[in-house]
C-alpha positions as CSV (number, residue, x, y, z in Angstrom):
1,X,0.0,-111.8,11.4
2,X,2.7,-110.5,9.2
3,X,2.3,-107.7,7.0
4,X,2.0,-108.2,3.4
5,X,4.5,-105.6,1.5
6,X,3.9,-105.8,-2.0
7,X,5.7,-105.2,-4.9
8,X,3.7,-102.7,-7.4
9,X,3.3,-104.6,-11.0
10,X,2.9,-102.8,-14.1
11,X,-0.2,-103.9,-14.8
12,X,-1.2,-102.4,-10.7
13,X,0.5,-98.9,-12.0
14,X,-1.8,-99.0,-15.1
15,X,-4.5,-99.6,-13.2
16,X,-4.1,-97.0,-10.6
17,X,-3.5,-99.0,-7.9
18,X,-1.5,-98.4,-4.9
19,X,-1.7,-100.3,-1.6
20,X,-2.4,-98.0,1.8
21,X,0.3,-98.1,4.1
22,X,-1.1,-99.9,7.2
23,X,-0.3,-97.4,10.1
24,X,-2.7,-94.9,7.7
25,X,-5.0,-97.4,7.5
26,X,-4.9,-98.1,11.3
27,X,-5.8,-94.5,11.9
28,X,-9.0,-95.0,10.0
29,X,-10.2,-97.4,12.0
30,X,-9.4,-95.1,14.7
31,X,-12.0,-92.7,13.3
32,X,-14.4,-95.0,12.0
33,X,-14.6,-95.9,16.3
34,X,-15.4,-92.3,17.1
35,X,-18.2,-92.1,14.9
36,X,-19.8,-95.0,15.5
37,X,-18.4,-96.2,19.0
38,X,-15.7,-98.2,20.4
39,X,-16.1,-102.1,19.2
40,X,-19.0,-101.2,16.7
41,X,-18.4,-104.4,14.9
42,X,-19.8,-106.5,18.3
43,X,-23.4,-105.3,17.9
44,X,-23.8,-107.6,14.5
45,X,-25.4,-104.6,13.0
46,X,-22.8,-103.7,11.0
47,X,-20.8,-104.9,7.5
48,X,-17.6,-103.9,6.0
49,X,-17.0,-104.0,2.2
50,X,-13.8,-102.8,0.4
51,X,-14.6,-103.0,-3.3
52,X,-11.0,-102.5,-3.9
53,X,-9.1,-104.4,-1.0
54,X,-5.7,-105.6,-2.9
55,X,-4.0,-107.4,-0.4
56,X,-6.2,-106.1,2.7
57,X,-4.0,-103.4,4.0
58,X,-6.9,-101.2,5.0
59,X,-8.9,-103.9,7.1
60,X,-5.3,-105.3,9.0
61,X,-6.3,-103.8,12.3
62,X,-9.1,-105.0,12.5
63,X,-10.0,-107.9,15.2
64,X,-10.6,-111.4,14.2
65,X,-14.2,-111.2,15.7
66,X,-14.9,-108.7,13.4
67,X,-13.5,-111.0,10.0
68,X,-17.5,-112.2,9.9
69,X,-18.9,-109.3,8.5
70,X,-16.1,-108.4,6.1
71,X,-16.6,-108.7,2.7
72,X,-13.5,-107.9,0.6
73,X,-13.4,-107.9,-3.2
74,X,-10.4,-107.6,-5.5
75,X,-9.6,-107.4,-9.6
76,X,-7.2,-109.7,-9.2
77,X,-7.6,-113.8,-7.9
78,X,-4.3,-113.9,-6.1
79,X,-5.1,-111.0,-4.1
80,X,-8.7,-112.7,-3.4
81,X,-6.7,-115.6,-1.9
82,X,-4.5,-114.0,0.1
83,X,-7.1,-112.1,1.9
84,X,-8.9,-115.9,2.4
85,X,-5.7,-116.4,4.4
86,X,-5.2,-113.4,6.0
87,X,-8.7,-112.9,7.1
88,X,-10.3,-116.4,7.5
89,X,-14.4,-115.7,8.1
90,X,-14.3,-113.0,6.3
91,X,-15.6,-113.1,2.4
92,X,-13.2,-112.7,-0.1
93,X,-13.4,-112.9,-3.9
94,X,-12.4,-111.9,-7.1
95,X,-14.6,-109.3,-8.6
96,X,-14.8,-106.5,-11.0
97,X,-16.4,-103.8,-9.7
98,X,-17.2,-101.4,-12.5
99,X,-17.5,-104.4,-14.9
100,X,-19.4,-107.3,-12.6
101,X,-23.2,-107.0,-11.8
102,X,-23.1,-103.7,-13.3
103,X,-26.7,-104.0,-15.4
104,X,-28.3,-105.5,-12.3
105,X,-26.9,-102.6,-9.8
106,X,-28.4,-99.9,-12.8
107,X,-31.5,-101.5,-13.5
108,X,-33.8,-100.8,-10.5
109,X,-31.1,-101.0,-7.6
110,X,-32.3,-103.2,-5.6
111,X,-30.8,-107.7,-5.2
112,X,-33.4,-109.0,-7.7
113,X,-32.7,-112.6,-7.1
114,X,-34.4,-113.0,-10.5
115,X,-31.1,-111.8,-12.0
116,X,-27.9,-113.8,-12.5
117,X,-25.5,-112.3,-10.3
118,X,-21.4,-112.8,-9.1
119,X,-22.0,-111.4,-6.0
120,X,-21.7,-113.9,-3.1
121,X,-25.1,-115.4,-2.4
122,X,-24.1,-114.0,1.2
123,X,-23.5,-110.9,0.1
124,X,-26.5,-110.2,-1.7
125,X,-28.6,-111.4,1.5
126,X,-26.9,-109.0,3.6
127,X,-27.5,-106.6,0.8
128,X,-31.1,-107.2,0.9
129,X,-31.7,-107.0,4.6
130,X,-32.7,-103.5,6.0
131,X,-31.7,-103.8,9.0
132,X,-28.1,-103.9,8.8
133,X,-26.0,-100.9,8.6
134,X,-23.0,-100.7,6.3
135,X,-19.1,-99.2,6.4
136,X,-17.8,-99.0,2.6
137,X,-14.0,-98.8,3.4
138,X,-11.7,-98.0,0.2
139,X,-8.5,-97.0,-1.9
140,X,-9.8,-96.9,-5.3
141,X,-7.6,-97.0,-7.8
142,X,-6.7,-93.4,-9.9
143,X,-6.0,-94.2,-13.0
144,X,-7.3,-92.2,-16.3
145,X,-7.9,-92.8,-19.7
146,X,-6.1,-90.9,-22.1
147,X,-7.7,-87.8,-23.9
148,X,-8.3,-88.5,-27.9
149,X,-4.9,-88.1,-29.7
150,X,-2.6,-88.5,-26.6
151,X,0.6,-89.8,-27.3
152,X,0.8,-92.6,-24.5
153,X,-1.4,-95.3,-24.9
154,X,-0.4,-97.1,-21.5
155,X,-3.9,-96.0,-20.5
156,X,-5.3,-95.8,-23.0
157,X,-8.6,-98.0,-22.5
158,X,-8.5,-98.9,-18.7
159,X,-11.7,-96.6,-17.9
160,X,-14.0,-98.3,-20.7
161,X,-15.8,-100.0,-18.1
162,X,-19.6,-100.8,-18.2
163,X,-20.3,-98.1,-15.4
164,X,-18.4,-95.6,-17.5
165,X,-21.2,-96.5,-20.0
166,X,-23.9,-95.3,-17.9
167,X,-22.0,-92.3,-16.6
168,X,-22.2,-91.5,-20.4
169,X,-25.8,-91.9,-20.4
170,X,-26.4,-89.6,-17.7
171,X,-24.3,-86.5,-19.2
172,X,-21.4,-86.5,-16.4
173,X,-18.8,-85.9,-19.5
174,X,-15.0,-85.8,-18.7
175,X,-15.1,-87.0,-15.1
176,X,-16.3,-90.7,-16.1
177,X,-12.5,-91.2,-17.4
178,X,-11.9,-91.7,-14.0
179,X,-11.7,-94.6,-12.2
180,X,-12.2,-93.2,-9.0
181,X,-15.7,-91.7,-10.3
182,X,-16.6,-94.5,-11.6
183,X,-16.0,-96.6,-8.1
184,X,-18.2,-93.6,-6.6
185,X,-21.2,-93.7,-8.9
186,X,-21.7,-97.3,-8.9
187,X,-21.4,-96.8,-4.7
188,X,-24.2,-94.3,-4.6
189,X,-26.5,-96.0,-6.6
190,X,-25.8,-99.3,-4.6
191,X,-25.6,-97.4,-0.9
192,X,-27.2,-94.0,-0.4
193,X,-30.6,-95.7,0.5
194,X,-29.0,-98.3,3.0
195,X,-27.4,-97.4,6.1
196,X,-24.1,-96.5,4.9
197,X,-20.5,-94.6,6.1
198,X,-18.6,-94.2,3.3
199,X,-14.8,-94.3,4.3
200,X,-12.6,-93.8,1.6
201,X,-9.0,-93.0,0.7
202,X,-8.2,-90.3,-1.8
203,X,-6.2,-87.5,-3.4
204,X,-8.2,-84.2,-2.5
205,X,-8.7,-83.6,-6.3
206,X,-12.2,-84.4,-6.0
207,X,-12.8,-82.0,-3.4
208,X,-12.0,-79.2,-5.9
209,X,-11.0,-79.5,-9.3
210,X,-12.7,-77.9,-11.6
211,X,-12.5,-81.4,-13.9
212,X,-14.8,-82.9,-11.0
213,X,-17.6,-79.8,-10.3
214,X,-19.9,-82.5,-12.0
215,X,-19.3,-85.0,-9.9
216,X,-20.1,-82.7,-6.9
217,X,-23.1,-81.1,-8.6
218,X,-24.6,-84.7,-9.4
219,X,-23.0,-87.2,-7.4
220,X,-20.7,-86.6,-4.6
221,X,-23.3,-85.0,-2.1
222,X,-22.8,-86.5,1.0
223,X,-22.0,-85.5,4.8
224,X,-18.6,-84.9,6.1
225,X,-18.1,-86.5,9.7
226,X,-14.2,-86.4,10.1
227,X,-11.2,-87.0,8.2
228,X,-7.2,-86.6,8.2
229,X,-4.6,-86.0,5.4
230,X,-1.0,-87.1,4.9
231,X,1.6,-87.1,2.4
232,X,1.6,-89.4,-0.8
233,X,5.4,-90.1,-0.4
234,X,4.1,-92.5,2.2
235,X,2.5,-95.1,-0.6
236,X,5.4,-97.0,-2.2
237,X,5.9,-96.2,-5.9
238,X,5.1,-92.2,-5.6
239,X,7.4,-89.3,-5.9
240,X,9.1,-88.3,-2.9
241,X,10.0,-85.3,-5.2
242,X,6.3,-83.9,-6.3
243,X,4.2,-84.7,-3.1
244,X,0.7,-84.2,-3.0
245,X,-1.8,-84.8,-0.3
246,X,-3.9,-87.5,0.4
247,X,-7.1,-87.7,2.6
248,X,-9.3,-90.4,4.4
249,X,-12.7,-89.1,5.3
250,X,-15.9,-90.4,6.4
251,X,-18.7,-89.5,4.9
252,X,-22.3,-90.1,5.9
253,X,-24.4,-91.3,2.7
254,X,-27.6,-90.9,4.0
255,X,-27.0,-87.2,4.3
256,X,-27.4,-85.5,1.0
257,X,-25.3,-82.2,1.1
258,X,-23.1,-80.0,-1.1
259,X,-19.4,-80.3,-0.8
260,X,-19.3,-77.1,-1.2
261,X,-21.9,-75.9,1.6
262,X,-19.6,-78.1,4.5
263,X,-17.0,-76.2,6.7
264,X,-14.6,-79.6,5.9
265,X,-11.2,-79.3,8.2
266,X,-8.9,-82.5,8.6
267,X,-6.1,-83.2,10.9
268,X,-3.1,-83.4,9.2
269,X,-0.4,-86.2,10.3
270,X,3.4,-86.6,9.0
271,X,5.2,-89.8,8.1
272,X,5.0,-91.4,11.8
273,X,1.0,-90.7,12.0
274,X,2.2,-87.9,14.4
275,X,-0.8,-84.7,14.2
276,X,0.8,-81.8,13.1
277,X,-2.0,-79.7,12.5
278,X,-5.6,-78.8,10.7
279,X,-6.2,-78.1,7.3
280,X,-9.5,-76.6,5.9
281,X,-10.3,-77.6,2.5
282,X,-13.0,-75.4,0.8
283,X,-14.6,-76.6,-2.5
284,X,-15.8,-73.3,-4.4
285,X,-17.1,-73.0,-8.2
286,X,-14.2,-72.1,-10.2
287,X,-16.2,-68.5,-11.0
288,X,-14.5,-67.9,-7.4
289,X,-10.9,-68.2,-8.2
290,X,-8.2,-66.4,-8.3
291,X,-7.6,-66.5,-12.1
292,X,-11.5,-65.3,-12.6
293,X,-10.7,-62.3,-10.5
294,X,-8.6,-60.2,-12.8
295,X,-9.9,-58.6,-16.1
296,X,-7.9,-59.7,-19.3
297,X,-8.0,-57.3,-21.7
298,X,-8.8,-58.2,-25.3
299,X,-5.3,-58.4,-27.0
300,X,-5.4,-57.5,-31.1
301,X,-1.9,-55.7,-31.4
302,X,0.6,-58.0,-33.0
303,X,3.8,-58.3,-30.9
304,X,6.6,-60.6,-30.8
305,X,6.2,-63.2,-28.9
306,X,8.4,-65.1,-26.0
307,X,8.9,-67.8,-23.8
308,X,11.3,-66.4,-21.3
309,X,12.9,-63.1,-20.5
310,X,14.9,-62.5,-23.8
311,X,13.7,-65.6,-25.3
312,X,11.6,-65.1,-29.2
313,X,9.4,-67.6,-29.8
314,X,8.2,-67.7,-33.3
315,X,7.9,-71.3,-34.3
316,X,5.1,-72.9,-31.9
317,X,2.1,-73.9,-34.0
318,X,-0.1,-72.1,-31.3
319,X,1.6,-69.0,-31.2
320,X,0.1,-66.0,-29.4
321,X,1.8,-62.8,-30.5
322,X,-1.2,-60.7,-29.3
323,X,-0.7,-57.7,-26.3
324,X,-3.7,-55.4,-25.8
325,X,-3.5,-51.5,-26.2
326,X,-1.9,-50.1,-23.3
327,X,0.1,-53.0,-22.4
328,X,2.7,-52.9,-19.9
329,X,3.8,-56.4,-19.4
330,X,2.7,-60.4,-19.6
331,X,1.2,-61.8,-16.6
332,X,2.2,-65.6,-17.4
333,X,-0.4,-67.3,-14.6
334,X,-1.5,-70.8,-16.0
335,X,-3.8,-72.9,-14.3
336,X,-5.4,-71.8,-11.0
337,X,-3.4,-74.2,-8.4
338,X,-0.3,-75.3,-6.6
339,X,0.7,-77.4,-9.4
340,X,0.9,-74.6,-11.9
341,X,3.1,-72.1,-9.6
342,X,6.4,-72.3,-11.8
343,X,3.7,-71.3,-14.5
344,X,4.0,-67.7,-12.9
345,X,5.8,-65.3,-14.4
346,X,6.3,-61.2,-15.2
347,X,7.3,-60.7,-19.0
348,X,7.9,-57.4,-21.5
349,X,5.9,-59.5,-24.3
350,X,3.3,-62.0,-24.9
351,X,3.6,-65.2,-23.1
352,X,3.8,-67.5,-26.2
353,X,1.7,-70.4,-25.0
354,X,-1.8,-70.1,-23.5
355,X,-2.1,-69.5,-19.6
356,X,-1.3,-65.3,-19.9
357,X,-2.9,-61.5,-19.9
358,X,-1.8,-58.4,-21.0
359,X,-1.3,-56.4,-17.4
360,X,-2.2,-52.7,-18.4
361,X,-2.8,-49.6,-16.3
362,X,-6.2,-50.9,-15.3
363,X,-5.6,-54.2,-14.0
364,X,-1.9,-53.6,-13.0
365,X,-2.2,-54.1,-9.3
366,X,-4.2,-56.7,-9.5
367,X,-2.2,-58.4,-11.6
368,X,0.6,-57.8,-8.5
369,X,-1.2,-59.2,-6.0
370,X,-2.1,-62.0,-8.6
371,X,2.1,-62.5,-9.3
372,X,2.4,-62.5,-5.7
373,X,-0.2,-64.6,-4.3
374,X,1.1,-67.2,-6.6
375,X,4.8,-67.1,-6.2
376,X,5.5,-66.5,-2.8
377,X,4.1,-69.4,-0.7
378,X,6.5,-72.2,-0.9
379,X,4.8,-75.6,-2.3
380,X,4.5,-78.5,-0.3
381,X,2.0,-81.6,0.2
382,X,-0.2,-79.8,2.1
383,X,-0.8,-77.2,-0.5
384,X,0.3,-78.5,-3.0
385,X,-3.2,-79.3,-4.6
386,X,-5.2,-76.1,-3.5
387,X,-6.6,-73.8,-5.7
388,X,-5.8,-69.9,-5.5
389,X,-9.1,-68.1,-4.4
390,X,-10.5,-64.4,-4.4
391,X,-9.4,-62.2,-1.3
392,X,-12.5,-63.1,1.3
393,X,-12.3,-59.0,1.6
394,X,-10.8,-55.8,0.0
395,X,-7.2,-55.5,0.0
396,X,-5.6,-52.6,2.2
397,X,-3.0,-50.3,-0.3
398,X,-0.2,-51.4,1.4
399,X,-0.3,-55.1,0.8
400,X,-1.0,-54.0,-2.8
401,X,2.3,-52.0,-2.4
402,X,4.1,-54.7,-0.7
403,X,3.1,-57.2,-3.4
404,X,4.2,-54.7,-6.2
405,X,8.0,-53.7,-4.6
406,X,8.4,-57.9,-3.9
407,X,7.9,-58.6,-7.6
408,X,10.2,-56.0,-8.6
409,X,13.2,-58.6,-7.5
410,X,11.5,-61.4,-8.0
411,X,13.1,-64.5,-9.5
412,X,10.2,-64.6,-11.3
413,X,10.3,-61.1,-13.1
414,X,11.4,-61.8,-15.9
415,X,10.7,-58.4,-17.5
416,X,13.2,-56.8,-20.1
417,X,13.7,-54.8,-22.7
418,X,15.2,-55.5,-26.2
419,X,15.6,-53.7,-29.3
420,X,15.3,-54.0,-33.1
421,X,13.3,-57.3,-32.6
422,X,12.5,-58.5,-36.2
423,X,9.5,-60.5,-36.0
424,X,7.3,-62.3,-39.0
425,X,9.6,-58.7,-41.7
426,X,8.8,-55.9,-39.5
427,X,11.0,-54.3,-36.1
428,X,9.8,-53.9,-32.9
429,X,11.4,-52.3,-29.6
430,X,10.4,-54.1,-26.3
431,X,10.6,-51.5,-23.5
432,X,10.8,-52.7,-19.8
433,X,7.9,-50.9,-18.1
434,X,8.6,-52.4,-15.0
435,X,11.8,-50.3,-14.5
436,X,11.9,-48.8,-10.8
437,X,13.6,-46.0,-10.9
438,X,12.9,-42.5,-12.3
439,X,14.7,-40.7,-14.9
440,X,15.1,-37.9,-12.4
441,X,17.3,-40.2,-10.2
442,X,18.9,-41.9,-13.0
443,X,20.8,-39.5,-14.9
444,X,22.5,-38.7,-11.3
445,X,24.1,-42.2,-11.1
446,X,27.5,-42.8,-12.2
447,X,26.6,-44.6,-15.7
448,X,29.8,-45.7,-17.1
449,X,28.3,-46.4,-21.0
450,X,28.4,-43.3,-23.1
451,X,25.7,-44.8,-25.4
452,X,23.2,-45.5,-22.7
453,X,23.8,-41.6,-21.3
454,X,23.1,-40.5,-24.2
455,X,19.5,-41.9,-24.9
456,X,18.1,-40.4,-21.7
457,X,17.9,-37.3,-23.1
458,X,14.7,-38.8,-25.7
459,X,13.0,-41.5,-23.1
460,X,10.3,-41.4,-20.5
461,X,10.1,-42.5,-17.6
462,X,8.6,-46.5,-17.1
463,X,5.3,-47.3,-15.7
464,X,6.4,-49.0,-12.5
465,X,9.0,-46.3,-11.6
466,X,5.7,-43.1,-11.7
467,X,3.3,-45.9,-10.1
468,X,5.9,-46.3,-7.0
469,X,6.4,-42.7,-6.6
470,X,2.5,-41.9,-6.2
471,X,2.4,-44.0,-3.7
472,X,4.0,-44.7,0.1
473,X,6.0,-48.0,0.6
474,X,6.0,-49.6,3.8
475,X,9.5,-49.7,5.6
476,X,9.7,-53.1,4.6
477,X,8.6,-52.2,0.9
478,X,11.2,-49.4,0.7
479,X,14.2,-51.3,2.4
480,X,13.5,-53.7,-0.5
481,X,13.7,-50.6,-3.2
482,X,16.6,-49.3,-1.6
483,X,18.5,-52.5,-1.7
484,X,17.7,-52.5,-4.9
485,X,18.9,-49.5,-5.9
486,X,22.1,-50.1,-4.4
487,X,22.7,-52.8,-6.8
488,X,21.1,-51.1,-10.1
489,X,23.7,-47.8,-9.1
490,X,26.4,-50.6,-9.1
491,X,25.4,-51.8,-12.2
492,X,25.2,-48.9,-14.3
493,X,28.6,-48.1,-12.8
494,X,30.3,-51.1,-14.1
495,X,28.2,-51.4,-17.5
496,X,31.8,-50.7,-19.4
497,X,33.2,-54.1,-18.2
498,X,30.0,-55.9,-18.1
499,X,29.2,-58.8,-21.0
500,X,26.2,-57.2,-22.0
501,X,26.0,-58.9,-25.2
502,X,25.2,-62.2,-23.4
503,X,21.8,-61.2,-22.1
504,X,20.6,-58.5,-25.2
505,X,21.1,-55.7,-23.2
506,X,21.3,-52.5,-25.3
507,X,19.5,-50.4,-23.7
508,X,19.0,-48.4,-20.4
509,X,16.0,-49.9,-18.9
510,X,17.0,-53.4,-18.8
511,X,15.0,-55.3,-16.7
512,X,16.1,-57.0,-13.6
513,X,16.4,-60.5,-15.1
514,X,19.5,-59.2,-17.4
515,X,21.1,-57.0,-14.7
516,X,20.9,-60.0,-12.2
517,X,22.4,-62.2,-14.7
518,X,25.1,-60.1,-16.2
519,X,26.2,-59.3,-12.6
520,X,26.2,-62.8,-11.5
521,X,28.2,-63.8,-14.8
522,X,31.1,-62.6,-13.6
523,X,30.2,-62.6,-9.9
524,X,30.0,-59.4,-9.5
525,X,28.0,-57.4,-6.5
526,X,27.8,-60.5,-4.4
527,X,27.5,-58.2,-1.1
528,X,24.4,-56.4,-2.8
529,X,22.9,-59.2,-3.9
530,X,23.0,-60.9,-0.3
531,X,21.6,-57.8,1.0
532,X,18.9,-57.3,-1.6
533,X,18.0,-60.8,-0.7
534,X,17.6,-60.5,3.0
535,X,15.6,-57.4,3.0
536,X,13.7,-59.4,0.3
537,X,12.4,-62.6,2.5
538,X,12.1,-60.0,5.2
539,X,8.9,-58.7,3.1
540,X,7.8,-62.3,1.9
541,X,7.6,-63.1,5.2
542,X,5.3,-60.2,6.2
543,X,3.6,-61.0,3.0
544,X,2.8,-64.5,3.2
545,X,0.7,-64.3,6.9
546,X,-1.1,-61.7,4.6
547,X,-2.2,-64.3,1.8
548,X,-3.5,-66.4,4.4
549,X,-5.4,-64.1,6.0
550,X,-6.7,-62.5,2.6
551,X,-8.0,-66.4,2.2
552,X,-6.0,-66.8,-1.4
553,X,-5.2,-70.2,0.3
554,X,-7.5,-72.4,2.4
555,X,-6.0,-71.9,6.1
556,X,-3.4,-74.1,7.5
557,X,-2.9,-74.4,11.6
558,X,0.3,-76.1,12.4
């Protein structure tokens, strides 16, 4: 047989729908024949349904003696006839899953042959016979309606289904947009008193969103057997540039457990179905992550508000120009997973959008290890839908330290400090209280801006600079603060031919972001930087085993 390579429609996109490449598909069946035995389809005891079979890419592998007891249903007819071709014995036919049959399955769950049905006569027999035993093999489409008052409309009605309709019914709220869900309620009810292994396809999202926790609580309790994960660049259509994992698992539905209460570990396999390694996936109420962990302080001072380092915001209709008393800096930390990293950020002022806490001396080093935890493991397709979780056990000083030094010369520390900032008729000075360095030490560097020498005399020291000096750095830690101090002496040294104008610097504890890019501007200090940088990765990598081990991040064995 040749393999059927589609091309995806717009009207499939809309839908959700994206055909399984067939060597992942091929490893299914693999699976499915070490749970149930080699050649489990020559007993006669078993049947094969894929509600959602496309152009049969999942059942390919299987043998031609086996074609008896499939049953393959599709939304569209062309797809229904193709599979007649390419798997003749087996049933095929066009058929709406969440719209079809969908009073009958919901009104007492059993065949009534009293009904008027458009499931296959056969279908409904093997259906109705307790004896047989049943594999559910699927790729459900993804696809979700839009919210009330989104912009796009391509999506805009595809999940009013009937079984959406009853998910209403039953209270499961924002998950019965889904498509997915819907394909899994309307399985349950059909299934979880027959026989059944439920093989399906599917982005881990269920596993552990927090939009799903209903569909775990009230749905989704079933037994893990075995499963494996792989990229979704390997579907045609996705991003090769925003990868995110996708899983096949077999679940027993005849086993009634929560996700959450199952040690759930897959093999993980690259683009040639080669193993790479294990992945465990745990599903936790969101009261366990990461972002629950730190206190946020209730913020009723007015202060000007910003989107980036030296960036005043003051026009967003949802403005939040609120810091708490004893603020020090912004902790910009939206959402709790992979796909909300670049939302991470240090700042000297309120984070103008949602997603952000005032860091004071209370929750300062938690908010470190939070900065971090969230910036310093690279993203990739294996992590990239994970959520950050609470440390499994208390934190030793020194990673706390570690964390603290590595944020100091962060990309991401975007801290500075600016003055006269008007903002809705009065002025306000933003001070960087995450400079490093003490006054003590200061005033003995060459500083090259009279100006700047001459405020000393009236400052204090910063809150970062008297937090590092009551406490002892690692070697790693202080080979970073050293390097860094190399390139803060050079800058103060050159500040009379720097253009400080460009990046609002006016005063003398500018925050890294500026002196980084007012060096850089005219290329300056390219031997410190270099060095800065190496002793920097040095610490991320003693860091990042550190995270793992913490458990911030489900484990990863490769």
């Amino acid at each position: 047989m040749a393999v059927f390579v589609p091309q995806i429609s717009e009207s499939k996109r809309r839908d959700g729908e994206f055909f399984t490449p067939v060597r992942f598909a091929h490893k299914a069946l693999e699976y499915i024949e070490r749970t149930l035995g080699a050649q489990w389809w020559t007993s006669g005891e078993y049947r094969v349904w894929d509600m959602a079979s496309g152009t049969g890419n999942l059942e390919y592998h299987l043998p031609s003696d086996s074609f008896q007891y499939l049953y393959l249903s599709t939304l569209h007819q062309t797809e229904a006839e193709h599979c007649e071709k390419l798997f003749p014995g087996a049933t095929a036919f066009q058929y709406d899953y969440l719209n079809d049959d969908v009073a009958n399955v919901f009104a007492n769950g059993t065949i009534d042959y009293s009904f008027t049905w458009k499931l296959p006569e056969k279908l409904r027999k093997d259906l109705s016979n307790p004896k047989l035993k049943w594999i559910i093999l699927i790729n459900p489409p993804f696809a979700t309606s839009q919210t009330a008052g989104a912009k796009s409309k391509s999506k805009a009605d595809v999940s009013n289904t009937n079984v959406r309709k009853v998910m209403h019914k039953q209270n499961l709220g924002e998950v019965s947009r889904e498509l997915f869900a819907q394909f899994i309620f309307r399985i349950k009810k059909e299934f979880s008193e027959r026989n059944t292994v439920f093989g399906l396809f599917a982005p881990i999202k269920y596993l552990i969103s927090t939009n799903d926790q209903k569909l775990r609580d009230h749905v989704f309790r079933f037994k893990f057997e075995s499963g494996f994960m792989f990229s979704s660049a390997n579907f045609s259509g996705t991003s090769k540039t925003s990868q995110f994992p996708i899983s096949f698992i077999l679940w027993n539905m005849n086993q009634a457990e929560k996700i959450s209460s199952q040690n759930i570990e897959f093999d993980l396999f690259n683009e040639n179905v080669e193993k790479i390694g294990r992945k465990h996936v745990e599903s936790v109420n969101r009261a366990k992550f990461l972002s629950k962990w730190i206190k946020r302080p209730a913020a009723n001072i007015k202060f000007p508000p910003v989107s980036s380092a030296i960036t005043l915001k003051t026009k967003n209709k949802d403005r939040r120009d609120r810091i708490s008393s004893n603020f020090i800096l912004s902790l910009m930390c939206k959402g709790n997973d992979f796909q909300n990293q670049n939302y991470t950020a240090l700042l000297s002022a309120p984070y103008v959008s949602a997603g952000a806490l005032s860091v004071t001396p209370e929750n300062f080093e938690k908010a470190m290890v939070v900065h971090a935890v969230r910036k310093i493991p690279k993203d990739s397709w294996m992590v990239h839908a994970d959520q950050f979780l609470q440390p499994k056990t208390e934190l030793s000083q020194a990673f706390i330290n570690d964390c603290t030094v590595w944020n100091l010369f962060s990309n991401s520390n975007q801290t500075a400090a600016l003055k006269d900032v008007v903002y809705e008729k009065e002025t306000y000075q933003i001070n960087n209280h995450f400079f490093p360095f003490l006054l003590r030490e200061l005033k003995s560097w060459t500083i090259t801006d009279s100006d700047i020498v001459l405020s000393l005399a009236s400052v204090s020291d910063r809150f970062a600079a008297k937090w590092l000096s009551e406490h002892t750095l690692s070697p790693e830690a202080q080979a970073v603060l050293d390097a860094g101090k190399e390139l803060y002496k050079y800058y103060f040294a050159n500040l009379n031919q720097l253009r400080t104008q460009l990046f609002e610097i006016n005063t003398w504890d500018a925050g890294f972001w500026q002196i980084r890019n007012v060096l850089h501007d005219q290329n300056l200090a390219r031997d410190l930087f270099k060095t800065l940088k190496e002793e920097h990765d040095t610490l991320r990598r003693k860091l990042l085993p550190q995270i793992f081990e913490y458990e911030f991040i489900p484990k990863i064995d490769v």
